[in-house]
N, C-alpha and C positions, 0 to 999 in steps of 0.2 A: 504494500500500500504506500508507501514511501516513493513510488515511481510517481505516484496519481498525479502531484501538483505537476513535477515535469511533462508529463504525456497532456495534460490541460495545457499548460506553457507551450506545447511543440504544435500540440495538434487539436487544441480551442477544447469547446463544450461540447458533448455530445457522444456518441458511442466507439466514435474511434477510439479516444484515448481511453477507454474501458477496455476493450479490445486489446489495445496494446499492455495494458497493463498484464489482462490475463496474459498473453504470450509471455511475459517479462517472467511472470509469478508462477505459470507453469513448465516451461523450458525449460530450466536450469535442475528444478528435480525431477522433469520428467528424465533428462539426459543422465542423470547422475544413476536414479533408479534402474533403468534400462541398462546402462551398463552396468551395474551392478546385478543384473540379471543371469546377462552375459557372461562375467568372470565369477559367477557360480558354477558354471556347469564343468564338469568333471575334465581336464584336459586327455584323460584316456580316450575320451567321446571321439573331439577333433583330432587327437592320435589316432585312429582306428581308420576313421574317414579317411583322412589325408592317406593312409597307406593304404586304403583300398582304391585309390584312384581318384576318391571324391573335388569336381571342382570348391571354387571359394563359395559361388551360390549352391551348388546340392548339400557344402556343408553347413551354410547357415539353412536353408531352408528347411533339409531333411536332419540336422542336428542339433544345432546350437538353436532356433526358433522352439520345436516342441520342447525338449530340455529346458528351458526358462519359463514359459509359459507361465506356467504357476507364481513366479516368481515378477513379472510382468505384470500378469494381472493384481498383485498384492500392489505392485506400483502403483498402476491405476486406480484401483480403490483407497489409495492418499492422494494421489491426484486429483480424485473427482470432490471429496474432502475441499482437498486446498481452495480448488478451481471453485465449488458452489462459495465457501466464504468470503473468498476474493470478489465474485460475480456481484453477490448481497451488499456488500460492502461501496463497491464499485458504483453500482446503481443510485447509492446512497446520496453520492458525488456528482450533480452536472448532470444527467441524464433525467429525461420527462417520462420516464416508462420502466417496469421491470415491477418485481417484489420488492428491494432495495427501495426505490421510491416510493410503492403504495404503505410500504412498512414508515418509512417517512412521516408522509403524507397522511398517513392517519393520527402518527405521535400529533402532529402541527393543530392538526382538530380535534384532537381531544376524544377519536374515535377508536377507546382500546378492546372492544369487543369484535372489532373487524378486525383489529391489528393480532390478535390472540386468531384468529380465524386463520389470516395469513402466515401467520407462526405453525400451526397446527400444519398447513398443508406442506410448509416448506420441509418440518421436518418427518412428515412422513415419505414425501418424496426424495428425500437424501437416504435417507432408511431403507425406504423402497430400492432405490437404487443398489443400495452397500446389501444388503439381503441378494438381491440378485446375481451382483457379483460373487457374493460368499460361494452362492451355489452354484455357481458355474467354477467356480477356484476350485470344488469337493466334487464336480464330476471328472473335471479332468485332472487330477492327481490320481 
């Protein structure tokens, strides 16, 4: 969140510099996470590959991809974390639409029964989400 004033400063009001914020605030642990996916898997794996003839792609594809998976998608399920708070947040800032604004928008009026309403759905819909991932993380393990 610390990007917000400058991406407002670069690139005005409105949903760019939200935009760019997420990329900012997702990128850097998506890359870290993912490689760290990566140099989990076993080097016997990509040994075996490499000396059965495997190219660079049949060995990330047929190798190093299903081997991390699991570990990928735990990525993602902080990422989607990170990425919905930052979103919420974001919205909060400069922009005329989102839940971030109607969450606003209601403190501003005094209206906390709609504001508890929009609360309610955001975190079932994160929930909903991290439940789903869970279970796709526990079919393919």
């Amino acid at each position: 969140m610390a990007w917000l004033p400058f991406t407002i400063l670069w690139f005005g009001i409105g949903e760019v510099p939200l935009f760019a914020v997420m990329m900012l605030t997702l990128l850097f642990p998506g890359i870290v996470g993912s490689h760290g996916a990566f140099c989990a898997v076993p080097r016997e794996y990509h040994e075996e590959g490499v000396v059965c003839g495997s190219s660079a792609w049949q060995l990330f594809w047929w190798v190093e991809l299903p081997l991390s998976l699991v570990a990928q998608l735990q990525s993602l399920r902080l990422l989607w974390g990170l990425g919905w708070g930052t979103l919420v947040a974001g919205e909060m800032l400069g922009v005329q639409s989102g839940l971030g604004f109607r969450l606003l928008d209601f403190r501003y009026l005094l209206r906390y029964g709609e504001m508890l309403v929009v609360l309610g759905f955001m975190g079932t819909l994160v929930l909903g989400v991290d439940v789903l991932l869970r279970a796709v993380i526990r079919r393919v393990e």
